[in-house]
C-alpha positions in Angstrom: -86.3 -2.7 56.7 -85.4 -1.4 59.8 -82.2 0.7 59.9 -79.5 -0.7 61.8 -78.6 0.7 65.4 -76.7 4.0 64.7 -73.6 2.8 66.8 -73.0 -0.7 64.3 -72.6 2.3 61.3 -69.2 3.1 60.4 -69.2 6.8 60.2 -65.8 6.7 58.6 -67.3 4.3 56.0 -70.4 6.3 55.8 -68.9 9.5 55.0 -66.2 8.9 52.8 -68.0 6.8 50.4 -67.6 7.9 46.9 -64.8 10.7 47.8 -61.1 9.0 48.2 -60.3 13.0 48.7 -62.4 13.0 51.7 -60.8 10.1 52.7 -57.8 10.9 52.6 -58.1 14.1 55.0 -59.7 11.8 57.8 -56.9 9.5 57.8 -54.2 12.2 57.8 -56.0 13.6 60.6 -55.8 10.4 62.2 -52.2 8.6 61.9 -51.3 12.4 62.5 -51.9 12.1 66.0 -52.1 9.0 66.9 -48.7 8.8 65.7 -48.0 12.1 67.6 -48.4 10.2 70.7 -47.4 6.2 69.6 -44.9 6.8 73.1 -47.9 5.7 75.7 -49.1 2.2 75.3 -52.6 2.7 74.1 -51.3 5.3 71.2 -49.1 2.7 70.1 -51.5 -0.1 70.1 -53.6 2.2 68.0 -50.8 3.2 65.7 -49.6 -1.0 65.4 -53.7 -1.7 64.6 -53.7 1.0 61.8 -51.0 1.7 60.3 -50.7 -0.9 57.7 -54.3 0.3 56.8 -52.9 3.6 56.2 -50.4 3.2 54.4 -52.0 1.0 51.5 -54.3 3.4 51.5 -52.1 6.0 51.0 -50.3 4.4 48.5 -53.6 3.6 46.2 -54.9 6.8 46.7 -51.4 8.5 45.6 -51.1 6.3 42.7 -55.0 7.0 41.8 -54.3 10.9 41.8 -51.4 10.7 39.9 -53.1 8.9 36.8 -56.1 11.0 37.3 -53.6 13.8 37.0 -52.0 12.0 33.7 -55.8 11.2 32.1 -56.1 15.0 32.8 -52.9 15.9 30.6 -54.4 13.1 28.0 -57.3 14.9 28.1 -56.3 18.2 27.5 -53.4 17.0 24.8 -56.8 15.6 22.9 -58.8 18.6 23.4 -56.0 20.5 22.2 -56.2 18.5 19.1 -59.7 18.3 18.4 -59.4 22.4 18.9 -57.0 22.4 16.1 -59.2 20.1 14.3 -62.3 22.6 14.8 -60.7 25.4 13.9 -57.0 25.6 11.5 -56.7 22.2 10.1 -60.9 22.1 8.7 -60.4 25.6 7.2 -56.8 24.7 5.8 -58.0 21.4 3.9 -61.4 23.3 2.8 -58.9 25.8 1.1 -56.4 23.4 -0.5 -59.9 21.9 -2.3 -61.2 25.3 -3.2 -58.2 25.9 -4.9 -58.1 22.8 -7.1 -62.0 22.4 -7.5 -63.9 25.2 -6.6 -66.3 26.0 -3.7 -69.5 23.9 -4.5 -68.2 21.7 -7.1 -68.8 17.9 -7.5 -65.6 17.2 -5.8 -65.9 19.6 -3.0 -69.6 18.5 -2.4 -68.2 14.9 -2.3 -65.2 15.2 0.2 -67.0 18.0 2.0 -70.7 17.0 1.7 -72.2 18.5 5.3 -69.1 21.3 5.0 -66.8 22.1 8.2 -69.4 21.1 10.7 -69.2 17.4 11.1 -65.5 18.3 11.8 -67.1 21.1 14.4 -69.1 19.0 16.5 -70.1 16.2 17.8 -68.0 13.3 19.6 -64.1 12.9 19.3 -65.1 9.2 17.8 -67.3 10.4 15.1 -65.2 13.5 14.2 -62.2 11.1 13.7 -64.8 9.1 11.6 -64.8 12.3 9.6 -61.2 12.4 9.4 -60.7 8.6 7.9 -63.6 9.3 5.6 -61.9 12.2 4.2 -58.7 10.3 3.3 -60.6 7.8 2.1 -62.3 10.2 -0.2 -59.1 11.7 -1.3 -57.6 8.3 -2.8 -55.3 8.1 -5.1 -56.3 11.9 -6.6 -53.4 13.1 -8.1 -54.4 17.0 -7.4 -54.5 16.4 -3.6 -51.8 14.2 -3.1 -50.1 16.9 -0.9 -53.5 17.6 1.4 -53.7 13.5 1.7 -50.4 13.3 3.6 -51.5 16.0 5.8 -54.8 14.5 6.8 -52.9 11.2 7.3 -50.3 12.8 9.8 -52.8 14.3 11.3 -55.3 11.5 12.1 -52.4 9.4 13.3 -51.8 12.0 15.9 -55.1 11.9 16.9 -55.5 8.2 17.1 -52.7 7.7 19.1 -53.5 10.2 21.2 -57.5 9.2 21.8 -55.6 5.7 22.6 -53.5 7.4 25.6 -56.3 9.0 26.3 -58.1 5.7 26.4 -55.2 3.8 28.3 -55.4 6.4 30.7 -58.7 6.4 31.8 -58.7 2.7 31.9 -55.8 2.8 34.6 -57.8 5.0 36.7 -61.0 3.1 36.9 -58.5 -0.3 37.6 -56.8 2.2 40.3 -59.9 3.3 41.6 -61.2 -0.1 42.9 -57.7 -1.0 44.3 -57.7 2.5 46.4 -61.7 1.8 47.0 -60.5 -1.6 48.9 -57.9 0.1 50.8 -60.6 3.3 51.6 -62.8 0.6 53.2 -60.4 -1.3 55.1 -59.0 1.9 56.6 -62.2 2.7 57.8 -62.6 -0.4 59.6 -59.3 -0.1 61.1 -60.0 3.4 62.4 -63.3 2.4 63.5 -61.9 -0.1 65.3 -59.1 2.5 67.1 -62.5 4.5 68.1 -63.7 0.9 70.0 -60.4 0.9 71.4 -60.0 4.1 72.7 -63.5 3.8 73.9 -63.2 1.0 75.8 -59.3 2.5 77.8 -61.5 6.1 78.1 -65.1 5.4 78.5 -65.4 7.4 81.2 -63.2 9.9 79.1 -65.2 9.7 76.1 -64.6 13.6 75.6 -60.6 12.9 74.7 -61.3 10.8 72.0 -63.3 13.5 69.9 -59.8 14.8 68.6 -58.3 12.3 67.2 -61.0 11.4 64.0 -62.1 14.2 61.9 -65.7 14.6 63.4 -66.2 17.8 61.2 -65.6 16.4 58.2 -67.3 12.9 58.9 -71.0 15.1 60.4 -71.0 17.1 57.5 -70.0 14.3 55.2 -68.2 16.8 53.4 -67.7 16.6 49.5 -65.0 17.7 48.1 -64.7 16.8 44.6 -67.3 18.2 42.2 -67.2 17.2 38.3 -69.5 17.9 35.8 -70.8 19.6 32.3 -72.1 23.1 31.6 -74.3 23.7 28.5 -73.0 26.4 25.5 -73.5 30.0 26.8 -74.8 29.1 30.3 -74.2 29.4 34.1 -73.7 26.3 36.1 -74.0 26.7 40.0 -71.5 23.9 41.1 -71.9 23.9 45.1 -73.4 25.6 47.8 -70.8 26.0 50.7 -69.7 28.0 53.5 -67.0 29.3 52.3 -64.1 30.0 55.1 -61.3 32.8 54.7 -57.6 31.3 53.2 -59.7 28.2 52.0 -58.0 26.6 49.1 -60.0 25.0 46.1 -58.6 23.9 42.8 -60.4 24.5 39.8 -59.9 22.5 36.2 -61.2 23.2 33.1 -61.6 19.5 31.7 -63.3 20.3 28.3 -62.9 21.8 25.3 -64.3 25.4 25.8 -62.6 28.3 27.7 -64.7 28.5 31.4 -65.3 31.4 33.7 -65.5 29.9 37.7 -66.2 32.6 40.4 -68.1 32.7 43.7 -71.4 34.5 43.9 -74.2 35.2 46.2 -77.2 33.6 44.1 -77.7 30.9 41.9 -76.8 31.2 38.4 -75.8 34.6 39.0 -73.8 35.8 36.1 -70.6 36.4 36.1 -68.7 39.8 37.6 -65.7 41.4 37.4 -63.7 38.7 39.9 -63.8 35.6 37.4 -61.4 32.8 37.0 -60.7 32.3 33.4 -59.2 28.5 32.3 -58.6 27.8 29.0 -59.5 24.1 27.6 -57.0 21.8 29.6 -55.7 24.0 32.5 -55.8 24.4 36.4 -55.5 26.5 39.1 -55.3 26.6 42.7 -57.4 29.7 44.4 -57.4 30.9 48.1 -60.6 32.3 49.2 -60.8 35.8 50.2 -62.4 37.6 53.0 -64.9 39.4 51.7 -66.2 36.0 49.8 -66.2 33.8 52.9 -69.6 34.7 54.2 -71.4 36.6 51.7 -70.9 34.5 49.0 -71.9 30.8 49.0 -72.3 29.8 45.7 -69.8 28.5 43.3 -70.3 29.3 39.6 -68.8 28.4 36.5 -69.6 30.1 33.1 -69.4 28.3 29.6 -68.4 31.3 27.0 -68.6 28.8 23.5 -71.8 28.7 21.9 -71.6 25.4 20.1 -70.0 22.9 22.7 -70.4 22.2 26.3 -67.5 22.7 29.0 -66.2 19.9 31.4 -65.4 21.0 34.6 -63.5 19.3 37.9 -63.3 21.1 41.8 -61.7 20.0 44.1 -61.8 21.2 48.0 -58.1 21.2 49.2 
Protein backbone atom coordinates (compact mmCIF):
# COMPACT_ATOMS: atom_id res chain seq x y z
CA UNK A 1 0.00 0.00 0.00
CA UNK A 2 1.21 3.09 -1.18
CA UNK A 3 1.59 5.88 1.43
CA UNK A 4 -0.58 8.67 0.97
CA UNK A 5 0.65 12.09 -0.50
CA UNK A 6 2.62 13.79 2.45
CA UNK A 7 0.42 17.01 2.07
CA UNK A 8 -3.29 14.84 2.81
CA UNK A 9 -1.27 13.86 6.42
CA UNK A 10 -2.30 15.75 9.33
CA UNK A 11 0.97 16.57 10.99
CA UNK A 12 -0.90 17.81 13.95
CA UNK A 13 -2.72 14.40 14.04
CA UNK A 14 0.45 12.63 13.28
CA UNK A 15 2.40 13.97 16.00
CA UNK A 16 0.31 14.09 18.88
CA UNK A 17 -1.00 10.78 18.69
CA UNK A 18 -0.80 8.85 21.88
CA UNK A 19 0.55 12.17 23.98
CA UNK A 20 -2.62 14.51 25.07
CA UNK A 21 0.60 16.47 26.81
CA UNK A 22 2.01 17.08 23.49
CA UNK A 23 -1.17 18.04 22.40
CA UNK A 24 -1.90 20.28 24.50
CA UNK A 25 1.47 22.53 23.94
CA UNK A 26 0.52 22.72 20.10
CA UNK A 27 -2.76 24.12 20.68
CA UNK A 28 -1.60 26.67 23.32
CA UNK A 29 0.89 27.61 20.91
CA UNK A 30 -1.81 28.11 18.52
CA UNK A 31 -5.15 29.90 19.98
CA UNK A 32 -2.15 31.88 21.62
CA UNK A 33 -1.61 33.70 18.67
CA UNK A 34 -4.09 33.47 16.63
CA UNK A 35 -6.01 34.90 19.31
CA UNK A 36 -3.20 37.51 19.73
CA UNK A 37 -4.20 38.94 16.46
CA UNK A 38 -8.32 37.81 16.13
CA UNK A 39 -8.43 42.04 15.29
CA UNK A 40 -7.66 41.50 11.33
CA UNK A 41 -10.22 39.56 9.45
CA UNK A 42 -8.26 36.39 8.59
CA UNK A 43 -7.07 35.99 12.50
CA UNK A 44 -10.57 36.13 13.40
CA UNK A 45 -11.83 33.77 10.87
CA UNK A 46 -9.14 31.46 12.15
CA UNK A 47 -9.94 32.04 15.84
CA UNK A 48 -14.19 31.67 14.98
CA UNK A 49 -13.05 28.09 12.90
CA UNK A 50 -11.06 26.88 16.11
CA UNK A 51 -11.94 27.92 18.94
CA UNK A 52 -14.72 25.70 19.90
CA UNK A 53 -12.15 22.88 19.10
CA UNK A 54 -9.97 24.24 21.66
CA UNK A 55 -11.78 24.63 24.17
CA UNK A 56 -13.34 21.10 24.46
CA UNK A 57 -10.23 20.05 24.20
CA UNK A 58 -9.01 21.93 26.81
CA UNK A 59 -11.64 21.06 28.91
CA UNK A 60 -11.09 17.00 28.43
CA UNK A 61 -7.63 17.23 28.72
CA UNK A 62 -7.90 19.33 32.07
CA UNK A 63 -10.44 17.00 33.43
CA UNK A 64 -8.12 13.86 32.24
CA UNK A 65 -5.02 15.39 34.22
CA UNK A 66 -6.84 16.04 37.09
CA UNK A 67 -8.05 12.28 37.73
CA UNK A 68 -4.75 11.07 36.53
CA UNK A 69 -3.52 13.25 39.26
CA UNK A 70 -6.36 11.69 41.82
CA UNK A 71 -5.47 7.81 40.45
CA UNK A 72 -1.96 9.04 41.37
CA UNK A 73 -2.99 9.97 45.16
CA UNK A 74 -5.10 6.43 45.03
CA UNK A 75 -2.14 4.98 44.09
CA UNK A 76 0.22 6.10 46.43
CA UNK A 77 -2.63 5.94 49.52
CA UNK A 78 -2.53 1.98 48.41
CA UNK A 79 1.13 1.68 48.20
CA UNK A 80 1.31 3.24 51.30
CA UNK A 81 -0.77 0.49 52.63
CA UNK A 82 0.50 -2.41 51.14
CA UNK A 83 4.05 -0.87 52.65
CA UNK A 84 2.52 -1.07 55.95
CA UNK A 85 1.26 -4.41 55.09
CA UNK A 86 4.99 -5.61 54.06
CA UNK A 87 6.55 -4.41 56.74
CA UNK A 88 4.68 -3.41 60.57
CA UNK A 89 1.35 -5.05 60.32
CA UNK A 90 3.00 -8.90 58.98
CA UNK A 91 5.64 -8.71 61.78
CA UNK A 92 2.94 -7.43 64.42
CA UNK A 93 0.36 -10.32 63.71
CA UNK A 94 3.46 -12.91 63.46
CA UNK A 95 4.18 -11.79 67.07
CA UNK A 96 0.70 -11.76 68.60
CA UNK A 97 0.75 -15.74 67.38
CA UNK A 98 4.29 -16.38 68.65
CA UNK A 99 3.09 -15.30 71.83
CA UNK A 100 0.03 -17.50 72.17
CA UNK A 101 1.43 -20.63 70.09
CA UNK A 102 4.91 -20.55 69.59
CA UNK A 103 7.14 -20.10 66.49
CA UNK A 104 6.66 -23.33 64.39
CA UNK A 105 3.77 -24.77 66.06
CA UNK A 106 0.70 -26.41 64.45
CA UNK A 107 -1.21 -23.22 64.77
CA UNK A 108 1.45 -20.94 63.58
CA UNK A 109 2.23 -23.33 60.61
CA UNK A 110 -1.47 -23.20 59.77
CA UNK A 111 -2.28 -19.42 59.83
CA UNK A 112 1.28 -18.66 58.65
CA UNK A 113 2.07 -21.68 56.47
CA UNK A 114 4.54 -19.90 53.61
CA UNK A 115 5.54 -17.25 56.77
CA UNK A 116 5.64 -13.34 56.01
CA UNK A 117 6.37 -13.61 52.39
CA UNK A 118 3.10 -14.13 50.66
CA UNK A 119 2.30 -10.85 52.60
CA UNK A 120 5.81 -9.54 51.06
CA UNK A 121 5.22 -10.02 47.55
CA UNK A 122 3.40 -10.58 44.84
CA UNK A 123 0.21 -8.57 43.50
CA UNK A 124 -2.06 -6.17 45.76
CA UNK A 125 -5.00 -8.85 44.72
CA UNK A 126 -3.29 -11.91 45.98
CA UNK A 127 -1.68 -10.26 49.05
CA UNK A 128 -5.28 -9.17 50.07
CA UNK A 129 -6.15 -12.87 49.30
CA UNK A 130 -3.67 -13.42 52.10
CA UNK A 131 -5.24 -11.05 54.23
CA UNK A 132 -9.01 -12.70 54.03
CA UNK A 133 -7.41 -16.07 54.35
CA UNK A 134 -5.80 -15.16 57.55
CA UNK A 135 -9.12 -14.04 59.15
CA UNK A 136 -10.57 -16.75 57.99
CA UNK A 137 -8.02 -18.84 59.65
CA UNK A 138 -8.36 -17.09 62.88
CA UNK A 139 -12.24 -17.91 63.32
CA UNK A 140 -13.83 -17.98 66.23
CA UNK A 141 -10.24 -18.66 68.34
CA UNK A 142 -10.75 -17.42 71.46
CA UNK A 143 -6.77 -16.68 72.07
CA UNK A 144 -6.72 -14.31 69.04
CA UNK A 145 -9.84 -12.67 69.25
CA UNK A 146 -7.93 -9.29 69.74
CA UNK A 147 -5.37 -9.88 66.47
CA UNK A 148 -8.83 -10.89 64.46
CA UNK A 149 -10.33 -7.36 64.88
CA UNK A 150 -7.14 -5.89 63.78
CA UNK A 151 -6.72 -7.89 60.64
CA UNK A 152 -10.45 -7.15 59.91
CA UNK A 153 -9.91 -3.16 60.21
CA UNK A 154 -7.21 -3.51 58.42
CA UNK A 155 -8.42 -5.38 55.29
CA UNK A 156 -11.33 -3.11 55.10
CA UNK A 157 -9.02 -0.29 54.72
CA UNK A 158 -7.44 -1.93 52.06
CA UNK A 159 -10.46 -2.94 50.22
CA UNK A 160 -11.86 0.17 50.07
CA UNK A 161 -9.07 1.70 49.21
CA UNK A 162 -7.93 -0.90 46.14
CA UNK A 163 -11.74 0.11 45.17
CA UNK A 164 -10.85 3.99 44.91
CA UNK A 165 -8.02 2.92 43.44
CA UNK A 166 -10.05 0.93 41.02
CA UNK A 167 -12.80 3.75 40.51
CA UNK A 168 -10.10 5.93 39.77
CA UNK A 169 -8.39 4.40 37.11
CA UNK A 170 -11.58 3.53 35.44
CA UNK A 171 -12.45 7.37 35.20
CA UNK A 172 -9.27 8.00 33.47
CA UNK A 173 -9.49 5.42 30.80
CA UNK A 174 -13.54 6.79 30.29
CA UNK A 175 -11.73 10.44 30.25
CA UNK A 176 -9.12 9.50 28.09
CA UNK A 177 -11.33 8.56 24.97
CA UNK A 178 -13.51 11.77 25.61
CA UNK A 179 -10.14 13.96 25.54
CA UNK A 180 -8.82 11.53 22.59
CA UNK A 181 -12.04 12.72 20.51
CA UNK A 182 -11.51 16.29 21.24
CA UNK A 183 -7.39 15.74 20.51
CA UNK A 184 -8.48 14.67 17.01
CA UNK A 185 -10.93 17.16 16.23
CA UNK A 186 -8.60 19.88 17.21
CA UNK A 187 -6.24 18.73 14.94
CA UNK A 188 -8.50 18.89 12.15
CA UNK A 189 -9.54 22.26 12.94
CA UNK A 190 -5.92 23.54 13.13
CA UNK A 191 -5.14 21.77 10.08
CA UNK A 192 -7.74 23.31 8.48
CA UNK A 193 -6.48 27.16 9.86
CA UNK A 194 -3.08 25.98 8.10
CA UNK A 195 -5.37 25.56 4.59
CA UNK A 196 -6.72 28.78 5.44
CA UNK A 197 -3.84 30.73 6.07
CA UNK A 198 -2.34 29.04 3.07
CA UNK A 199 -4.63 29.89 0.77
CA UNK A 200 -4.84 34.27 2.08
CA UNK A 201 -0.62 33.85 2.11
CA UNK A 202 0.53 31.47 -0.45
CA UNK A 203 2.77 33.60 -1.76
CA UNK A 204 3.65 34.35 2.04
CA UNK A 205 3.96 30.84 3.04
CA UNK A 206 7.04 31.90 5.34
CA UNK A 207 4.39 33.86 7.84
CA UNK A 208 2.47 31.04 8.55
CA UNK A 209 5.47 28.90 10.13
CA UNK A 210 4.78 30.70 13.51
CA UNK A 211 1.72 30.23 14.31
CA UNK A 212 1.71 25.98 14.74
CA UNK A 213 4.43 24.46 16.80
CA UNK A 214 6.63 23.12 13.92
CA UNK A 215 9.29 22.11 16.50
CA UNK A 216 7.34 20.15 18.42
CA UNK A 217 5.22 18.54 15.53
CA UNK A 218 9.10 17.55 13.28
CA UNK A 219 10.38 16.08 16.19
CA UNK A 220 7.10 14.47 17.25
CA UNK A 221 8.24 15.16 20.58
CA UNK A 222 7.22 12.79 23.58
CA UNK A 223 6.76 13.97 26.52
CA UNK A 224 5.31 11.64 28.84
CA UNK A 225 7.43 8.46 29.70
CA UNK A 226 5.95 5.65 32.19
CA UNK A 227 7.26 2.55 32.95
CA UNK A 228 8.87 -0.26 35.42
CA UNK A 229 12.39 -0.83 36.68
CA UNK A 230 13.46 -4.22 37.91
CA UNK A 231 14.81 -4.77 41.91
CA UNK A 232 18.35 -3.29 42.21
CA UNK A 233 18.66 -2.05 38.58
CA UNK A 234 19.18 1.04 36.33
CA UNK A 235 16.55 2.00 33.91
CA UNK A 236 17.68 4.53 31.04
CA UNK A 237 14.20 6.34 30.56
CA UNK A 238 14.94 8.76 27.40
CA UNK A 239 17.51 9.92 25.37
CA UNK A 240 17.07 13.88 24.87
CA UNK A 241 18.68 16.99 24.32
CA UNK A 242 18.44 18.43 27.22
CA UNK A 243 18.11 22.46 27.12
CA UNK A 244 19.24 24.83 30.17
CA UNK A 245 15.91 25.98 32.67
CA UNK A 246 14.08 22.93 31.01
CA UNK A 247 11.48 21.73 33.41
CA UNK A 248 10.56 17.89 33.78
CA UNK A 249 8.47 16.33 36.52
CA UNK A 250 9.38 13.26 37.88
CA UNK A 251 6.87 10.63 39.97
CA UNK A 252 7.70 7.78 41.74
CA UNK A 253 4.40 5.61 40.94
CA UNK A 254 5.34 2.33 42.79
CA UNK A 255 6.09 0.94 45.81
CA UNK A 256 9.92 1.20 46.18
CA UNK A 257 11.99 4.40 46.93
CA UNK A 258 13.67 5.55 43.22
CA UNK A 259 16.81 7.39 42.44
CA UNK A 260 16.18 9.62 38.79
CA UNK A 261 19.25 11.66 37.56
CA UNK A 262 20.72 12.62 34.15
CA UNK A 263 23.85 10.95 33.00
CA UNK A 264 26.10 10.71 30.04
CA UNK A 265 25.75 6.85 29.23
CA UNK A 266 23.30 4.39 29.38
CA UNK A 267 22.64 2.66 32.50
CA UNK A 268 25.19 4.59 34.10
CA UNK A 269 24.91 4.30 37.82
CA UNK A 270 23.99 6.71 39.84
CA UNK A 271 26.26 9.83 41.21
CA UNK A 272 26.29 12.20 43.68
CA UNK A 273 23.29 14.54 41.89
CA UNK A 274 20.33 12.05 42.32
CA UNK A 275 16.75 12.69 42.77
CA UNK A 276 15.41 10.64 45.60
CA UNK A 277 11.25 9.94 45.67
CA UNK A 278 9.86 7.92 48.01
CA UNK A 279 6.81 5.42 47.03
CA UNK A 280 3.94 7.96 45.99
CA UNK A 281 5.70 11.31 45.56
CA UNK A 282 6.68 14.04 42.83
CA UNK A 283 8.74 16.61 41.99
CA UNK A 284 9.26 19.20 39.53
CA UNK A 285 13.15 19.72 38.43
CA UNK A 286 14.81 22.49 36.27
CA UNK A 287 17.65 21.46 34.27
CA UNK A 288 20.93 22.84 34.91
CA UNK A 289 23.68 24.15 32.71
CA UNK A 290 26.27 21.94 32.99
CA UNK A 291 23.56 18.93 32.21
CA UNK A 292 22.15 20.51 29.10
CA UNK A 293 24.63 19.24 26.60
CA UNK A 294 26.75 16.78 28.25
CA UNK A 295 24.32 14.75 29.62
CA UNK A 296 21.51 13.16 27.46
CA UNK A 297 20.37 10.34 29.22
CA UNK A 298 17.72 10.12 31.82
CA UNK A 299 18.12 7.51 34.50
CA UNK A 300 16.22 6.11 37.22
CA UNK A 301 17.56 3.70 39.88
CA UNK A 302 15.39 1.03 41.74
CA UNK A 303 17.16 0.69 45.44
CA UNK A 304 14.59 -2.46 46.81
CA UNK A 305 15.77 -5.75 46.13
CA UNK A 306 12.51 -7.64 46.22
CA UNK A 307 9.95 -5.44 44.16
CA UNK A 308 10.00 -3.46 41.06
CA UNK A 309 9.53 0.51 40.95
CA UNK A 310 6.84 2.38 38.80
CA UNK A 311 7.88 5.34 37.33
CA UNK A 312 6.02 8.51 35.42
CA UNK A 313 8.04 11.74 33.49
CA UNK A 314 6.70 14.16 32.23
CA UNK A 315 8.37 16.99 29.88
CA UNK A 316 6.78 20.38 31.02
Amino acid sequence: MRRPWIYLENPMETATANSFGLANRIDTHHITLIRAFNSEPLFLELYNNYNAAHEDFYDNYIKWKSAKMLQTAQTGELNKIVRELMSVKVQNWVSQVIIVYGIGSPRYKALFPKGKRPFQNGAVDMRQQEVSDLITGIGSDPALVSLKTQVETFNMRLDNTMKAQSKAKSDVVILSRETEKARKEMCIKQYENLAIMIKARARETHTIVGFFDMKAMRRRQQVLYTGQVKMKTVKTIAKHTFLEGEQLELENTGLTVLQFYIGSAKKQMPGNEVITLASGTKKIIIVKREDSVAKPFLMVYNLDEENKGEFAVEFL
